[in-house]
C-alpha positions, 0 to 999 in steps of 0.5 A: 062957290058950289053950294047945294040946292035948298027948296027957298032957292027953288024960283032961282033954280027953275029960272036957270033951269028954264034955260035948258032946251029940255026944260021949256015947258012949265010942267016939264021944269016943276017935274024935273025940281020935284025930282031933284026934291025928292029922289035921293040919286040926284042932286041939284046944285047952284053956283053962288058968287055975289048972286046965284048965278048957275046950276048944275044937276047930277044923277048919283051913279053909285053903281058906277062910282060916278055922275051924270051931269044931267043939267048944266045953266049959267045966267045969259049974261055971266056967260062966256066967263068961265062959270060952267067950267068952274062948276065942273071943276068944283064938283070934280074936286067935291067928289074926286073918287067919282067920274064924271060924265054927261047926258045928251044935251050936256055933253057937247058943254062937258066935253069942252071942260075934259081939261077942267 
């Protein structure tokens, strides 16, 4: 289940982040969080089945009517069992008026889920 983020998940949240190639630097990560925190054009959302298991980043294009998936992690070893492409999949059903689209780290991952 897609749930939005809130600052008592934000440990969780930095470790799933950590895992972007982006994100490996400690103050590079505590930035990226603070910017989801506080700019209202993004927004942080966690993939939730017993335990939090992944996270997904938007940038709200509203000009466009769209988003940029701008972040997208699963846990290691959820991996390889669908969890992206439901996370996909649930934020196009969230928002089905919007399109989405990705970045350059997240497009070779949301190009596999155009059948989502």
């Amino acid at each position: 289940m897609l749930i939005r983020y809130k600052k008592t998940f934000e440990k969780i949240a930095m470790g799933l982040m950590s895992f972007m190639p982006t994100e490996k630097d400690i103050k590079k990560l505590q930035a990226t969080i603070k910017d989801y925190e506080t700019d209202d054009s993004m927004q942080l959302f966690l993939w939730k089945e017993e335990d939090i298991i992944g996270l997904l980043g938007v940038l709200n294009k509203e000009d466009e009517n769209s988003f940029e998936i701008q972040h997208i992690s699963v846990n290691p070893s959820h991996r390889h069992q669908g969890v992206g492409k439901k996370m996909v999949k649930s934020l196009k059903e969230l928002y089905p008026d919007k399109q989405i689209s990705a970045n350059e780290h997240t497009a070779p991952f949301i190009e596999k889920c155009e059948s989502c």
